[in-house]
PyMOL Python script that loads the backbone (N, CA, C, O; Angstrom):
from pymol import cmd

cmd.read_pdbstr("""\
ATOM      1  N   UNK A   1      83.499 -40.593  45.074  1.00  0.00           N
ATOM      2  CA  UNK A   1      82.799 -40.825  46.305  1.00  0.00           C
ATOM      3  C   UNK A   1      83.544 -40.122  47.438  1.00  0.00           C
ATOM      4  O   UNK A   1      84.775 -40.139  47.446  1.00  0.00           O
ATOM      5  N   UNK A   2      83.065 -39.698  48.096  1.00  0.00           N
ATOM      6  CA  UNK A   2      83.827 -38.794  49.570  1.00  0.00           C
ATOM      7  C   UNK A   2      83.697 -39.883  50.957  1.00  0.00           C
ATOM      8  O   UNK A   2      82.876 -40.778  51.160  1.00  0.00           O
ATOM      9  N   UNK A   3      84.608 -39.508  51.620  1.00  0.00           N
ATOM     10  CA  UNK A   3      84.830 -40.114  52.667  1.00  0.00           C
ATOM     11  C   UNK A   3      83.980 -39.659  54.215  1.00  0.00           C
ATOM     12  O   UNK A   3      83.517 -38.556  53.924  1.00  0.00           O
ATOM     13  N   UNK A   4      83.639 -39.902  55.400  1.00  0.00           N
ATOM     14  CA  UNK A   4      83.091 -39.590  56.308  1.00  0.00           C
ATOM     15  C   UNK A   4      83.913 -40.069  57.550  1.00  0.00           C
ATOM     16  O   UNK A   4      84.041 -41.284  57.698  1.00  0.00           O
ATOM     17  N   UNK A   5      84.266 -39.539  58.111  1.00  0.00           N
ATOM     18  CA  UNK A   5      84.988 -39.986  59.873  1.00  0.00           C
ATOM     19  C   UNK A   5      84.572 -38.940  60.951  1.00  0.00           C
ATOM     20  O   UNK A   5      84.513 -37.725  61.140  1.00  0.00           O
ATOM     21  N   UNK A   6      84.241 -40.510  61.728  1.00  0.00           N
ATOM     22  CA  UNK A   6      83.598 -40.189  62.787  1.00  0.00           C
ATOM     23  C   UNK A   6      84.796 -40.415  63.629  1.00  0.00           C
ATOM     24  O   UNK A   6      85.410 -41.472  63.489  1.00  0.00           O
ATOM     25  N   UNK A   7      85.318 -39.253  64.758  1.00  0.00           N
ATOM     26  CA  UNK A   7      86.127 -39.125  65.931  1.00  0.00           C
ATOM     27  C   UNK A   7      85.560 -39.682  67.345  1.00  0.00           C
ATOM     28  O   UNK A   7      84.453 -40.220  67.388  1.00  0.00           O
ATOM     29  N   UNK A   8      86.215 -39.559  68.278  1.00  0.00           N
ATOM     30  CA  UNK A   8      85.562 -39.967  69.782  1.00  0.00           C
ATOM     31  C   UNK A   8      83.914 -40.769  69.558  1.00  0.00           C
ATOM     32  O   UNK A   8      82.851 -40.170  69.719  1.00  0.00           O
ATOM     33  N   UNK A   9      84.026 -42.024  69.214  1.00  0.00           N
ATOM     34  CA  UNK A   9      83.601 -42.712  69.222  1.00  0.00           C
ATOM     35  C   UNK A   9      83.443 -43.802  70.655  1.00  0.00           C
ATOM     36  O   UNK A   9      84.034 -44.881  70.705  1.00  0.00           O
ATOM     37  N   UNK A  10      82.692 -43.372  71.579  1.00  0.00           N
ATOM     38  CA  UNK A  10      82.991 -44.242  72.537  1.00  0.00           C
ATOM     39  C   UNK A  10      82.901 -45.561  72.430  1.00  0.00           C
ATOM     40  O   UNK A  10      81.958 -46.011  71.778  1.00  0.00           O
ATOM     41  N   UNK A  11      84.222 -46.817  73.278  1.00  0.00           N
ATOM     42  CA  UNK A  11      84.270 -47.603  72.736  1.00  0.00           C
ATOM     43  C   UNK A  11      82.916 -48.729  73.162  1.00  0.00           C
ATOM     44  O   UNK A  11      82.805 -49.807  72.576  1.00  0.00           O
ATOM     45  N   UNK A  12      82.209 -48.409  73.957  1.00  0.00           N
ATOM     46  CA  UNK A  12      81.031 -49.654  73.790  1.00  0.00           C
ATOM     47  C   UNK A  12      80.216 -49.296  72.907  1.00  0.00           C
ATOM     48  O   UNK A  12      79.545 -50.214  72.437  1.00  0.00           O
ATOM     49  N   UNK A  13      79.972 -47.949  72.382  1.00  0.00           N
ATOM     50  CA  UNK A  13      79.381 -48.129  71.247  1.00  0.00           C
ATOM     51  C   UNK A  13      79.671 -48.422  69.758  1.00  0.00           C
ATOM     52  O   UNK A  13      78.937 -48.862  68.873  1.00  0.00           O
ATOM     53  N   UNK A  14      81.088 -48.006  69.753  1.00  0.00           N
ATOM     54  CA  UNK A  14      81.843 -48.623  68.425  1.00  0.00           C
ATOM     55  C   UNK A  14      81.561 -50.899  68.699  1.00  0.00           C
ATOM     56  O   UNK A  14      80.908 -51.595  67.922  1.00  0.00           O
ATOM     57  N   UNK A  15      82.004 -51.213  69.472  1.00  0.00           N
ATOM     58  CA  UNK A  15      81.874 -52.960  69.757  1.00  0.00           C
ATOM     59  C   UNK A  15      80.057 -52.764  69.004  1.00  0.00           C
ATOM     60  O   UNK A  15      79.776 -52.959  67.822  1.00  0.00           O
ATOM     61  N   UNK A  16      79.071 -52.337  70.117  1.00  0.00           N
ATOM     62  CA  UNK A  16      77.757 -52.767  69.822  1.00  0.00           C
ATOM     63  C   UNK A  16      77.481 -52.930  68.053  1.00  0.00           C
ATOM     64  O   UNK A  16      76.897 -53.779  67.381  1.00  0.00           O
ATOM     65  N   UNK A  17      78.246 -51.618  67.707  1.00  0.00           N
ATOM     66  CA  UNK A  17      77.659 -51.549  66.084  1.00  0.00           C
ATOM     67  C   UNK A  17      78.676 -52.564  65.186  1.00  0.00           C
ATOM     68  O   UNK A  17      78.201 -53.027  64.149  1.00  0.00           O
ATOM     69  N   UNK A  18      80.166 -52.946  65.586  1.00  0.00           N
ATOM     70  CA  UNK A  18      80.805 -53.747  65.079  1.00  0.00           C
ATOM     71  C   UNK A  18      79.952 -55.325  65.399  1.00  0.00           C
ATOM     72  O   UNK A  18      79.766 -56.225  64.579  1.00  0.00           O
ATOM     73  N   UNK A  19      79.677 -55.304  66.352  1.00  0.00           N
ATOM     74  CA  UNK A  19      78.422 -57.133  66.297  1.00  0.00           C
ATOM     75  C   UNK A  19      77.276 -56.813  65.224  1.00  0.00           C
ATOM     76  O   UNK A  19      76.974 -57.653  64.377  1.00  0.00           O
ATOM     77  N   UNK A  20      76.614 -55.483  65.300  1.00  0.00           N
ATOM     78  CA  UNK A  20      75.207 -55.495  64.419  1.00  0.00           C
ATOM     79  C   UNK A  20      75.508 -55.805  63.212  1.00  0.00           C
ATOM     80  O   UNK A  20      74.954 -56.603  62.456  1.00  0.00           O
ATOM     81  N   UNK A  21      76.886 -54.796  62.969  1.00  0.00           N
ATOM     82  CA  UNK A  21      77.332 -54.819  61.130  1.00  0.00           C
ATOM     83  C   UNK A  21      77.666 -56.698  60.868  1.00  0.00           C
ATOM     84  O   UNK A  21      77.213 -57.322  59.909  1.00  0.00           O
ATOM     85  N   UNK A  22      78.551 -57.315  61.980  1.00  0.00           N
ATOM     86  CA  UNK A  22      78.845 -58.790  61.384  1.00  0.00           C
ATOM     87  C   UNK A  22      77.734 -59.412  61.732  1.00  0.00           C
ATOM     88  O   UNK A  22      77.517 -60.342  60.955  1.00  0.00           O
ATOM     89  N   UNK A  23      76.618 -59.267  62.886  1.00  0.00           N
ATOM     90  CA  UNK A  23      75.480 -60.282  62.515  1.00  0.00           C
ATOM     91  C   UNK A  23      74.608 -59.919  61.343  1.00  0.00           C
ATOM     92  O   UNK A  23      73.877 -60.878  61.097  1.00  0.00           O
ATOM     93  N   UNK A  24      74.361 -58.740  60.385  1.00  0.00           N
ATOM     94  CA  UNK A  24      74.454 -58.711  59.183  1.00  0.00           C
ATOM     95  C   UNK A  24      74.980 -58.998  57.851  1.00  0.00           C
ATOM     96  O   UNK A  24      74.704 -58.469  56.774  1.00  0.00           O
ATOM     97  N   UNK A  25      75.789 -59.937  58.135  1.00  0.00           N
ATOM     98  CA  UNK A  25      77.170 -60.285  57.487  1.00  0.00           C
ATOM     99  C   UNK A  25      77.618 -59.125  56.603  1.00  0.00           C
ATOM    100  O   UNK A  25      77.573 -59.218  55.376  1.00  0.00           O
ATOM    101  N   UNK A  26      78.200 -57.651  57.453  1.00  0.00           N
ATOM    102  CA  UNK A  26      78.582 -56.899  56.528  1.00  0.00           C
ATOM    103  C   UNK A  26      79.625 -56.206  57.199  1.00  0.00           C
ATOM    104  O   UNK A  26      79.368 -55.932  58.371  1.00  0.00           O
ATOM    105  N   UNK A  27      80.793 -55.832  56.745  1.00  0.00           N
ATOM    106  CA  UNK A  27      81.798 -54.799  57.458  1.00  0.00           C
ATOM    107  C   UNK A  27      81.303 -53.409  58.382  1.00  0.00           C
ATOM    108  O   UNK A  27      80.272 -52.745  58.490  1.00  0.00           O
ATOM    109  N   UNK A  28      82.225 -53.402  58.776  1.00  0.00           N
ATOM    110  CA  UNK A  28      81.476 -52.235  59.775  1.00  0.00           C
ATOM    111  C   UNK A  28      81.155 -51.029  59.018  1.00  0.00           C
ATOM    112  O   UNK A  28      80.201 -50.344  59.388  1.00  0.00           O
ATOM    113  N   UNK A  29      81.915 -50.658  57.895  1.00  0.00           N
ATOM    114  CA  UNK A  29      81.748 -49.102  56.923  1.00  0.00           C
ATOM    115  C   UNK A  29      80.240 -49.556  56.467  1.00  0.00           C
ATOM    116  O   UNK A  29      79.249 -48.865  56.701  1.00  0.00           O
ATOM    117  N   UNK A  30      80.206 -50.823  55.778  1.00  0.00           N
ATOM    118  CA  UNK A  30      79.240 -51.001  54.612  1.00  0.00           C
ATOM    119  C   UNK A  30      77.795 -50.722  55.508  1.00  0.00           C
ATOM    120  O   UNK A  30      76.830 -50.044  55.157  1.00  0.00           O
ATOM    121  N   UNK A  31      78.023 -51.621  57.013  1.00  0.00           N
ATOM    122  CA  UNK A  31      76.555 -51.404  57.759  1.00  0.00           C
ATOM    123  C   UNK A  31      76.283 -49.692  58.063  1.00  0.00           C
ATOM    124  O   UNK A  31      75.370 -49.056  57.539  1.00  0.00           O
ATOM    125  N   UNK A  32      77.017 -49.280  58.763  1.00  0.00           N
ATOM    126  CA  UNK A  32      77.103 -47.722  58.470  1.00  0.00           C
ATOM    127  C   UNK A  32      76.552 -47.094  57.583  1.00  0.00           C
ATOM    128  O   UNK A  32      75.605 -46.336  57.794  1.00  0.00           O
ATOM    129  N   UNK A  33      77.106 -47.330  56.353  1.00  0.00           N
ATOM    130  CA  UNK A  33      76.837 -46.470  54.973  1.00  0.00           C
ATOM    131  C   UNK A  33      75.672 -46.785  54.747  1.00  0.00           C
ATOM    132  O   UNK A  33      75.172 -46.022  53.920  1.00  0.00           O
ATOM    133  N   UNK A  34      74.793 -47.794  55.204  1.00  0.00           N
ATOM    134  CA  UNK A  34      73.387 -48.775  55.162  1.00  0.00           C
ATOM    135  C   UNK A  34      72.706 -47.376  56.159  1.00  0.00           C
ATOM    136  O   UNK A  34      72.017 -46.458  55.715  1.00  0.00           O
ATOM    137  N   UNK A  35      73.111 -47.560  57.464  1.00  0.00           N
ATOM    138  CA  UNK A  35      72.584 -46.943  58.397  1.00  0.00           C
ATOM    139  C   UNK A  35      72.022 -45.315  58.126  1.00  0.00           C
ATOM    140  O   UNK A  35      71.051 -44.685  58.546  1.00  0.00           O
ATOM    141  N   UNK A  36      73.138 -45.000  57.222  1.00  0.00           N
ATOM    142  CA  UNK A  36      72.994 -43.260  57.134  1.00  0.00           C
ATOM    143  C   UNK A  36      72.043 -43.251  56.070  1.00  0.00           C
ATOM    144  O   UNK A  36      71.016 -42.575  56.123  1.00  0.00           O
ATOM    145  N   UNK A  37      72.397 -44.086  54.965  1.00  0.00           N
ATOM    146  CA  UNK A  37      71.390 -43.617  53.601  1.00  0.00           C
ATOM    147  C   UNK A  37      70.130 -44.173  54.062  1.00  0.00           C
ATOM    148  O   UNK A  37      69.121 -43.802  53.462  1.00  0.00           O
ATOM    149  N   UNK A  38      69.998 -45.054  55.088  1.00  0.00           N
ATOM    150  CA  UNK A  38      68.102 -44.996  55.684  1.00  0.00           C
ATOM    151  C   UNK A  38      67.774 -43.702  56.283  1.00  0.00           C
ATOM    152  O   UNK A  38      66.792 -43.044  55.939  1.00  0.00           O
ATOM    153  N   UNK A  39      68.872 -43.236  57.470  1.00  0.00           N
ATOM    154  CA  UNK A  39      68.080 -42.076  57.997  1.00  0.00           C
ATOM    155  C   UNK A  39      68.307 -40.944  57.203  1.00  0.00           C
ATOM    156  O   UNK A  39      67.839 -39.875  57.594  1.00  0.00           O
ATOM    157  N   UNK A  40      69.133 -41.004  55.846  1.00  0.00           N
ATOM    158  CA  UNK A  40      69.069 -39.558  54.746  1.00  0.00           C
ATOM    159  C   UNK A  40      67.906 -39.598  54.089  1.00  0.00           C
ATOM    160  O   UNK A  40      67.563 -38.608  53.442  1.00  0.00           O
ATOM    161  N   UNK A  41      67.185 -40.622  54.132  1.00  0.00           N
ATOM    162  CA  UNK A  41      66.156 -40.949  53.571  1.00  0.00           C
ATOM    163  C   UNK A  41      65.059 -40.345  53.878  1.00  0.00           C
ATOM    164  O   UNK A  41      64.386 -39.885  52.956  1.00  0.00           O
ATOM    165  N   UNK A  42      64.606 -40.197  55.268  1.00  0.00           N
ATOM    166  CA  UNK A  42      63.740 -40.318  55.918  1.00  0.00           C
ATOM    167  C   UNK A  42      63.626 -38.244  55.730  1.00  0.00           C
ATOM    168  O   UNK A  42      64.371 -37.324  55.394  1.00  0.00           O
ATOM    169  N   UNK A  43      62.363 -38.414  56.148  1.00  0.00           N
ATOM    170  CA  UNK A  43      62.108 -36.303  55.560  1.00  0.00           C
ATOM    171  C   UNK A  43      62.105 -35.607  57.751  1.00  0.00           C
ATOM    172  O   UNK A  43      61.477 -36.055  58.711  1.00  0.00           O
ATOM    173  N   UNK A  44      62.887 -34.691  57.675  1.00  0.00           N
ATOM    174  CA  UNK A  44      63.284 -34.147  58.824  1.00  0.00           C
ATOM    175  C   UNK A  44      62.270 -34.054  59.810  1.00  0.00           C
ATOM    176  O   UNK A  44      61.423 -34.894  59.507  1.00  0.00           O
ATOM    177  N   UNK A  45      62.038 -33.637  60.521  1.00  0.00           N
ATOM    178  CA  UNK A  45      60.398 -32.717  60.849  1.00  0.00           C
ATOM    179  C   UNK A  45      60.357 -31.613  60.501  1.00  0.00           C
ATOM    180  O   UNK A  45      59.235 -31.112  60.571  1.00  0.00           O
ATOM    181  N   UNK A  46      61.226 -30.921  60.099  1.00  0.00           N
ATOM    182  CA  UNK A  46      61.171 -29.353  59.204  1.00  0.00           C
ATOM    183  C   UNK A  46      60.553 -29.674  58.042  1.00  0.00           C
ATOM    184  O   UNK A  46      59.728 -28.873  57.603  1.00  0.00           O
ATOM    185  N   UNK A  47      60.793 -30.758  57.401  1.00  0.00           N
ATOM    186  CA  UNK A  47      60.522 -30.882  55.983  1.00  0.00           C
ATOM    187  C   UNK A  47      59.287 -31.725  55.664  1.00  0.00           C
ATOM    188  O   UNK A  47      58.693 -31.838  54.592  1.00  0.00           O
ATOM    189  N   UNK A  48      59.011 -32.356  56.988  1.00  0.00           N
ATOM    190  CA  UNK A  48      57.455 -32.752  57.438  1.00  0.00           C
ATOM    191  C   UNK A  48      56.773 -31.862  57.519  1.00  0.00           C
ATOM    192  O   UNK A  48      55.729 -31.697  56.888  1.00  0.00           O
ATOM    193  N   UNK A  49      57.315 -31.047  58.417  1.00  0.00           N
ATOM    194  CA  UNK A  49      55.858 -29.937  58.402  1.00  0.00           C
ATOM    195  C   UNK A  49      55.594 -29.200  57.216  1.00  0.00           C
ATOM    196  O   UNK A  49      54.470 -29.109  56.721  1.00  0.00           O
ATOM    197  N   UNK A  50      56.815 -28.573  56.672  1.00  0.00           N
ATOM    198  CA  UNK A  50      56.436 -28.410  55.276  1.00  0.00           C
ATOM    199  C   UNK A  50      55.642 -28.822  54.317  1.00  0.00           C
ATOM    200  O   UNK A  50      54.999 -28.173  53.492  1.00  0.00           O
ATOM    201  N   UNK A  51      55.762 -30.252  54.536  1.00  0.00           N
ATOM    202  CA  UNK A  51      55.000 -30.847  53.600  1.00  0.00           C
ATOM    203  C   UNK A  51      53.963 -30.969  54.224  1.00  0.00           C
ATOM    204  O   UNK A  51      53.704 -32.079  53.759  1.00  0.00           O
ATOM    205  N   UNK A  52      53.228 -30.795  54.815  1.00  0.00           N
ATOM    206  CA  UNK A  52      51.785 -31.223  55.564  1.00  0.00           C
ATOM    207  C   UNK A  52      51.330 -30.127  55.385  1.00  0.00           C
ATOM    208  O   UNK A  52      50.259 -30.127  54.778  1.00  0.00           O
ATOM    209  N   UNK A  53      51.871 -28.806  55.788  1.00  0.00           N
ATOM    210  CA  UNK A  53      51.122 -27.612  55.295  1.00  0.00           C
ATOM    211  C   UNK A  53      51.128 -27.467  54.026  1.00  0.00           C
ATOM    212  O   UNK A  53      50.028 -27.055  53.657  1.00  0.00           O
ATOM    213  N   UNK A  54      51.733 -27.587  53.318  1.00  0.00           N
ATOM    214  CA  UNK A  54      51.669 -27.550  51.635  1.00  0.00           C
ATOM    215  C   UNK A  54      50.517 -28.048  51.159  1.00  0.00           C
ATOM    216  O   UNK A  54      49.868 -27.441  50.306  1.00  0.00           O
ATOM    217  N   UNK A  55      50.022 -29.590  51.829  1.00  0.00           N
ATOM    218  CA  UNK A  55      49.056 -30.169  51.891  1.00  0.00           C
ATOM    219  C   UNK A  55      47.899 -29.848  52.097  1.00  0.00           C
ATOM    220  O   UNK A  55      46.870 -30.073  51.460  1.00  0.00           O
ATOM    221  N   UNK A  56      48.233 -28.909  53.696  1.00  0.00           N
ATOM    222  CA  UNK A  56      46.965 -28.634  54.055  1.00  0.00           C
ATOM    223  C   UNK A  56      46.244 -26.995  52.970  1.00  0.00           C
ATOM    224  O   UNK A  56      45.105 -26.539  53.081  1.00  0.00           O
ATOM    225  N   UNK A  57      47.242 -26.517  52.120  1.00  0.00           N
ATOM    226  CA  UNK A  57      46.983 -25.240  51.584  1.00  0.00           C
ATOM    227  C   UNK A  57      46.959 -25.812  50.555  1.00  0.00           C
ATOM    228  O   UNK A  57      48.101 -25.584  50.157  1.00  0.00           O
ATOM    229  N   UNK A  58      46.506 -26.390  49.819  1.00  0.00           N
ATOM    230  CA  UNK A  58      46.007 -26.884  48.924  1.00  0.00           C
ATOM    231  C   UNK A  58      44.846 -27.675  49.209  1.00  0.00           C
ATOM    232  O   UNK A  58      44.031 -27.376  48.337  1.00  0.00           O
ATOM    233  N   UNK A  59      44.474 -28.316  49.784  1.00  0.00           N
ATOM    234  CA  UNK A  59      42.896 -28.678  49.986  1.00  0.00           C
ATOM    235  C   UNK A  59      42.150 -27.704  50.375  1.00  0.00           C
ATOM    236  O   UNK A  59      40.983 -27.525  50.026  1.00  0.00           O
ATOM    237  N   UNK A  60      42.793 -27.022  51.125  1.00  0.00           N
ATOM    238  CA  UNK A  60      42.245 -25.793  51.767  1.00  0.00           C
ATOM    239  C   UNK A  60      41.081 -24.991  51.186  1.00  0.00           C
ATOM    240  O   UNK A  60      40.188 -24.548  51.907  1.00  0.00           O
ATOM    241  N   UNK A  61      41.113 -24.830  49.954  1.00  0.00           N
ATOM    242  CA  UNK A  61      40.389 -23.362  48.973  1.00  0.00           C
ATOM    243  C   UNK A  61      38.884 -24.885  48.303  1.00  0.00           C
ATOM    244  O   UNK A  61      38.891 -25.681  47.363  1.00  0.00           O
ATOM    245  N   UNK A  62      38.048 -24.635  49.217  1.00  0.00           N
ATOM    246  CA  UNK A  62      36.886 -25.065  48.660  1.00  0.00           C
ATOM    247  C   UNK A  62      36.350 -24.296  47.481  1.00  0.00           C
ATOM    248  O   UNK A  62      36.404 -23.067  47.520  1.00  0.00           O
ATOM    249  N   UNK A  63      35.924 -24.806  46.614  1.00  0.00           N
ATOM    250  CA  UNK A  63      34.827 -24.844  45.539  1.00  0.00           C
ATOM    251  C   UNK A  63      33.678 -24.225  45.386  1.00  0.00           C
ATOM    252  O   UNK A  63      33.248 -23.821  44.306  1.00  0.00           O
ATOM    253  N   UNK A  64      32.935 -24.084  46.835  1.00  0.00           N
ATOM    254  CA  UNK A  64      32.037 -23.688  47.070  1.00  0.00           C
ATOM    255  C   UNK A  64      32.086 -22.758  48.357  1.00  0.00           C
ATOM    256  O   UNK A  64      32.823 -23.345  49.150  1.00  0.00           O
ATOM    257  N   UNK A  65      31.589 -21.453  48.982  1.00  0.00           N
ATOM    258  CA  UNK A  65      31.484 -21.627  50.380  1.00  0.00           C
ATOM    259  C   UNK A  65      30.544 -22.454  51.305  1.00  0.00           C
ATOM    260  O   UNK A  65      29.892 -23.398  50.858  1.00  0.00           O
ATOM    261  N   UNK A  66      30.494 -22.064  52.629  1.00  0.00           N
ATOM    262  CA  UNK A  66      29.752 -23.277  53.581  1.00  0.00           C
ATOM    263  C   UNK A  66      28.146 -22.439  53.452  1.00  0.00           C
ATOM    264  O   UNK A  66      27.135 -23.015  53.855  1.00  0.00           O
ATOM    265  N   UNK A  67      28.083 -21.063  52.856  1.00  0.00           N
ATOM    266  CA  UNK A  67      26.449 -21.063  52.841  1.00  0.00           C
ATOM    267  C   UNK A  67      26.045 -21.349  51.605  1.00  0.00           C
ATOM    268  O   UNK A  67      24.822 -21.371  51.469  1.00  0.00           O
ATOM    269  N   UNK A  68      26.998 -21.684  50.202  1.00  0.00           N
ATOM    270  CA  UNK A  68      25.981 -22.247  49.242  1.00  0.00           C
ATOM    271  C   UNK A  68      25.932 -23.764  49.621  1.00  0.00           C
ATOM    272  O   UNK A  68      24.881 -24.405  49.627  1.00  0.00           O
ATOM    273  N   UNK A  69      27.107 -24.262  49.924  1.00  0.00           N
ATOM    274  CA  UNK A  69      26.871 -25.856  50.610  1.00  0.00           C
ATOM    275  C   UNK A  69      25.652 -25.735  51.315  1.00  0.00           C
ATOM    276  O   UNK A  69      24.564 -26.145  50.910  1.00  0.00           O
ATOM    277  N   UNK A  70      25.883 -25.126  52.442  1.00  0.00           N
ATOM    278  CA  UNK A  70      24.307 -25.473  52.953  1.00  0.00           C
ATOM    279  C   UNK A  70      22.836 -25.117  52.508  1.00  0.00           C
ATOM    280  O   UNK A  70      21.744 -25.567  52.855  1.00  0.00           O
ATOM    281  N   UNK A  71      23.334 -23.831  51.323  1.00  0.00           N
ATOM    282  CA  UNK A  71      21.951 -23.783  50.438  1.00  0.00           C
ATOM    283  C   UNK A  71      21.496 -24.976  49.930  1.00  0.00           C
ATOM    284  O   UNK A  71      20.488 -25.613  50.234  1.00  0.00           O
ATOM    285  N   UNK A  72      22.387 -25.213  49.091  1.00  0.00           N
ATOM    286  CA  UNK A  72      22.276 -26.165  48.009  1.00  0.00           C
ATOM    287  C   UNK A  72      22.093 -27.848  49.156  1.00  0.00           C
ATOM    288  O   UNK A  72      21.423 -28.703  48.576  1.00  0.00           O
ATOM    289  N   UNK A  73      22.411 -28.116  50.040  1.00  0.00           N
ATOM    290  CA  UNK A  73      21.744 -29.082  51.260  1.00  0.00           C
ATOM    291  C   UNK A  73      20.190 -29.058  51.457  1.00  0.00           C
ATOM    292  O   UNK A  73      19.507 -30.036  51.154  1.00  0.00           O
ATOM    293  N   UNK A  74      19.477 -27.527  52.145  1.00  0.00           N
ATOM    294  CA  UNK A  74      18.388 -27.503  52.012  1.00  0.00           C
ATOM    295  C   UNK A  74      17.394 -27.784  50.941  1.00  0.00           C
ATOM    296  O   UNK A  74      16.218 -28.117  51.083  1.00  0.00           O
ATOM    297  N   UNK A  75      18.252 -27.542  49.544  1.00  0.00           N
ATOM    298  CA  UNK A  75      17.290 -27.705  48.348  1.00  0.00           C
ATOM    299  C   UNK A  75      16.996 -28.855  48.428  1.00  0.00           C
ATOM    300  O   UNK A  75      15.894 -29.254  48.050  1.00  0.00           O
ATOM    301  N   UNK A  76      17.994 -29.715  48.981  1.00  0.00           N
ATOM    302  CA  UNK A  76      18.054 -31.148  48.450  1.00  0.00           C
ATOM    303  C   UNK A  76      17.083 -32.211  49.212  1.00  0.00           C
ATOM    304  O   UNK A  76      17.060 -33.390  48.858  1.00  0.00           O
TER     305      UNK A  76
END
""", "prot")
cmd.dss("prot")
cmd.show_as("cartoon", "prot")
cmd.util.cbc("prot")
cmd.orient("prot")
């Protein structure tokens, strides 16, 4: 397992996250290590958009074009 340190930590924000981690009943590393693997989790907006266009280029290529659709409408 590898280690992570964080430097210049200002100190009201080091206190705020030392109360969150113990009203979680958890050490301050463990709430941390909680904290990061949610937001490693989460997909970037680079890797959002990626994926949405991937999405959208793949539905993309209809089956039909829009004048046999609408042929095949009138027949109907």
């Amino acid at each position: 397992m590898s280690t992570i340190q964080i430097r210049n930590v200002p100190e009201d924000l080091h206190r705020q996250l030392k109360v969150r981690a113990a009203e979680s009943g958890q050490s301050l590393s463990d709430y941390l290590l909680r904290e990061v693997l949610e937001h490693a989790q989460k997909p970037t907006l680079a890797e959002w958009g990626r994926e949405v266009l991937e999405m959208e280029r793949s539905t993309r290529s209809p089956s039909r074009s829009a004048s046999e659709a609408l042929a095949e409408e009138r027949r109907q």
